[in-house]
N, C-alpha and C positions, 0 to 999 in steps of 0.2 A: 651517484644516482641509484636508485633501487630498484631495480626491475623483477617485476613479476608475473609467472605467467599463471593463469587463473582455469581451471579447469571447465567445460561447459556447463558441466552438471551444479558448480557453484554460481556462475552466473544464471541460469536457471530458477536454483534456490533462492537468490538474491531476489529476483524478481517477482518472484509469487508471493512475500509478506506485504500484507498491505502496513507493516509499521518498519519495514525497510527503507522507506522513503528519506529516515535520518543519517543512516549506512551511504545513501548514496550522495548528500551532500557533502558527509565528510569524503570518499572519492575522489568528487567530481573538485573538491577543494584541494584536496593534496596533488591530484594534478595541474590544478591550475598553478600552483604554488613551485610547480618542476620538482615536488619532492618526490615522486615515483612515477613510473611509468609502466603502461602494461604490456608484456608480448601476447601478441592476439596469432598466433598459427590458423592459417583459410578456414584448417577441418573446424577451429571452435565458432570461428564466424558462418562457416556453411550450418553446422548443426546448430547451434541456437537460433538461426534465422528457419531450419523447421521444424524447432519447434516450440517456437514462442506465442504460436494462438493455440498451442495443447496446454499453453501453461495457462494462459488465460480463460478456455470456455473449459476444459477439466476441471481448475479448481473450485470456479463457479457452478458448473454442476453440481458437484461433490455438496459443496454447501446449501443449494437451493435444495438437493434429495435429504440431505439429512435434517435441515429446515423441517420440512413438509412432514417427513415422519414422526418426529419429537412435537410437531405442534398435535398430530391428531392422538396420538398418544397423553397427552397433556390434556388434550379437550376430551377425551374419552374414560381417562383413568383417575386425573387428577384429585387431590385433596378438593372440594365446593371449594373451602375456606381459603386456599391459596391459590386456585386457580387461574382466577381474574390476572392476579401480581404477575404468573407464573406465563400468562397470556400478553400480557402488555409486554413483557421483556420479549418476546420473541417476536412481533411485532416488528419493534425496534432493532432487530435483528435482521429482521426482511427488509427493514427498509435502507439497512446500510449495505446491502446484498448489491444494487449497483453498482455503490462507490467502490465497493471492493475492487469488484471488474474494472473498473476504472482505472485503480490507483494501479492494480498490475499491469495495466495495457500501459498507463504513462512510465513506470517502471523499468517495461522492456524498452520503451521508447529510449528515455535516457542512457541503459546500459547499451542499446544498438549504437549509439552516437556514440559514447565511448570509444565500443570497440572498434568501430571503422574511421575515427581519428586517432588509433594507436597505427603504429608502425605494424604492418600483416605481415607474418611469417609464412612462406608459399612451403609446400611440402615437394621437397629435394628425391632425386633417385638416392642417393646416401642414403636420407631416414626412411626412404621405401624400404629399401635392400637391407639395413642394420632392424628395422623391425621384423619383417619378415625372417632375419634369421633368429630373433626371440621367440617366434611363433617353434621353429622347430628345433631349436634348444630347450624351450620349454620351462624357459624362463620368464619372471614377472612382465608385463600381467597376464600372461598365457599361463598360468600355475594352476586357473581356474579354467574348468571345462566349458570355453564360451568364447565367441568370437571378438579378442580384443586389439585388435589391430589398427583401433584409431586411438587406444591408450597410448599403445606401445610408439608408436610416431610423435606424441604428446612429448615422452620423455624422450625423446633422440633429439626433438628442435629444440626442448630446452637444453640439450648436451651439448649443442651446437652454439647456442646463445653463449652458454657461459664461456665455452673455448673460444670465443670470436678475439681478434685480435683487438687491442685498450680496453680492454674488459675488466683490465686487473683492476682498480677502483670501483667497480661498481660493485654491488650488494646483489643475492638473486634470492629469489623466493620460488617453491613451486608449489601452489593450494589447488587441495582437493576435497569435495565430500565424499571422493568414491574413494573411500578408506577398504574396500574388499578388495580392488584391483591393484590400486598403491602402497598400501600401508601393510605395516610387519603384523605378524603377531597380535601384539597389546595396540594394532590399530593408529596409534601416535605417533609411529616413524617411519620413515618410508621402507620399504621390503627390501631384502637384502641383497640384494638382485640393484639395484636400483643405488647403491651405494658409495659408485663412482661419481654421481651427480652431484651429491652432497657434501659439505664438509664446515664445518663451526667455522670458519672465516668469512667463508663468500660464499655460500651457500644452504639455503634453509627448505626444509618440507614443513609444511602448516596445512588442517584440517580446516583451517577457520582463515575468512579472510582479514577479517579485524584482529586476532592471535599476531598475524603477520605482520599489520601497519604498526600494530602498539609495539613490537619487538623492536622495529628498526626506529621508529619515531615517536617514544612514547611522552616524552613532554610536550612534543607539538597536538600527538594526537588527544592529551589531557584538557589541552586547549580548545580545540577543536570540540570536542563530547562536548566539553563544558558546554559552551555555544550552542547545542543542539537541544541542551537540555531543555529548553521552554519549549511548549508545545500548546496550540491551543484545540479541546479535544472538542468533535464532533457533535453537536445538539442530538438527544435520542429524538425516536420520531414521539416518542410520549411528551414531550419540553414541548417539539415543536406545534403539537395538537394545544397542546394547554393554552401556548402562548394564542393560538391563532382563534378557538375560543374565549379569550379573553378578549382581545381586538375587535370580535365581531361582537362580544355583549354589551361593548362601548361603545361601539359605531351603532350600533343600532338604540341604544337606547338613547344618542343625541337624536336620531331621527326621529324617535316616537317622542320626543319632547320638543322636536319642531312640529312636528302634526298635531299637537297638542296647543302648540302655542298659533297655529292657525285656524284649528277650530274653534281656540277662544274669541280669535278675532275674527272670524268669519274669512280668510282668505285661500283663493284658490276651488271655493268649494265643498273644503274640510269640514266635516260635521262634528261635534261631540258622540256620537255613534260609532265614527270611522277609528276614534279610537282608545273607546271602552275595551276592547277588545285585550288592550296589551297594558292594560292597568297593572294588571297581575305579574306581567312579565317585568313589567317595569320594577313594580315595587321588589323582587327577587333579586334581580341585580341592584339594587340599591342597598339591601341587605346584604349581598355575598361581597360586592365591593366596597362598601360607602359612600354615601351620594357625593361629600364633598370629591372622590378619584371618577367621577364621569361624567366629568365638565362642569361650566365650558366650557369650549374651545378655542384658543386665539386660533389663527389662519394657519400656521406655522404647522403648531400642535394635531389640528386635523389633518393636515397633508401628512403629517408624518406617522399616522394613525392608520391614516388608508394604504399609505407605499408599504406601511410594514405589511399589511395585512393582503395587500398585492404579491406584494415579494413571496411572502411563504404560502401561499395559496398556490404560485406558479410551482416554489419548490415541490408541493405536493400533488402536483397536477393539473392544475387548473391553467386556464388562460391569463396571459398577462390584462391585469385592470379588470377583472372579476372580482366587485366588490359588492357582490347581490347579498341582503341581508335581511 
């Protein structure tokens, strides 16, 4: 088995990409698979539980403030001639500004489920008493002027993990991004201090968590990528305008050719007055589309005309079955 313990700060990172989302089914699949397993020590499950709505409305801030400044700056300095272009893309940039929030919140979601179906590591008077005397030996991660005393516990339960008795076949891993607290020198290996934990048979430090799985498992995880590779990518909100303009110039011009064909026949009231009015509109769209693309309609074909134009209306904000045109 391959056990790994994963530090907070990477699951953290994990969770703030909104294109992580394929990271975590590979995961959530090598666990399912019993090809690895995570150690989760309390302190990684206390800390990422506060603070996984700083991961979520920070980073969403961050993006909404930088949004807002680059557009007025755009709309104020920009080239005339590229501006519009330069306008629509950011647009489409605000309008995925939700989903983002979104995809991080479902993100934490998943790696919370993880962590609290892994096996929890409780923290021992041992790694209290063995960290606390790293603090006053004044070795890693106390090397650094700063209070690391939930580092320093990190690596005692993983010290612990690997000395545990039938351990001898298992594989261990320990990943971090906090490469200043852990890592040597040239950042890539762990600090020298820290050197008993480690060793090329059953024991690895990794920066990266994907570095890790591919080490121990790399033709599964070859598999696995591959699998991931298809993706289907998000409509901008420019697509979705175009489309939903197009919908309504075709819904509406079967209607002005039903009011047209009632005032020829006299029904309901219709006059040829009521709809002189949209001659012009009409003959527009028959030029931008071609009369033979708007209609008619078999039954089928207009319901599916209105659901679409239902559907992305709601997407956009509208009420569901707002087909006013």
């Amino acid at each position: 088995m391959i056990k790994i313990l994963v530090d907070t700060c990477t699951w953290l990172d994990l969770a703030k990409g909104a294109d992580q989302s394929k990271f975590i089914n590979i995961i959530e699949e090598l666990i399912g698979l019993h090809e690895v397993a995570f150690i989760v020590p309390q302190i990684v499950l206390d800390e990422f539980d506060r603070n996984k709505e700083r991961v979520i409305h920070d980073g969403t801030k961050s993006l909404s403030s930088v949004f807002g400044r680059v557009k007025d700056i755009v709309s104020e300095f920009g080239d005339p001639q590229d501006k519009e272009a330069a306008l629509k893309q950011l647009n489409d940039v605000r309008h995925r500004l939700p989903s983002l929030v979104e995809t991080a919140a479902f993100n934490i979601s998943r790696i919370e489920t993880m962590l609290k179906k892994a096996t929890v590591v409780p923290s021992t008077d041992a790694v209290l008493i063995r960290a606390a005397q790293r603090a006053i030996d004044k070795r890693a991660p106390f090397h650094l002027p700063k209070n690391s005393m939930a580092d320093a516990m990190l690596m005692e339960i993983y010290a612990d993990c690997i000395a545990e008795p039938g351990s001898e076949e298992d594989q261990f891993a320990f990943v971090t991004h906090n490469k200043e607290d852990f890592g040597a020198v040239n950042k890539q290996h762990p600090h020298p201090d820290f050197a008993a934990s480690f060793s090329a048979d059953k024991s690895h430090y990794f920066i990266k968590l994907i570095d890790a799985l591919r080490h121990f498992r790399p033709e599964l995880m070859s598999d696995i990528e591959a699998e991931q590779e298809w993706e289907e990518v998000p409509r901008t909100f420019t697509e979705i305008l175009e489309v939903q303009k197009e919908l309504y110039d075709k819904i509406w011009y079967n209607r002005h050719k039903n009011l047209v064909y009632k005032a020829k026949h006299g029904i309901d009231g219709i006059t040829k007055k009521d709809v002189e009015l949209g001659k012009a509109a009409a003959k527009k769209k028959e030029e931008k589309y071609g009369k033979a693309n708007l209609g008619p309609y078999d039954d089928f074909e207009w319901g599916m005309l209105n659901g679409k134009l239902s559907a992305i209306r709601w997407v956009t904000g509208s009420e569901w079955d707002f087909l006013d045109t």
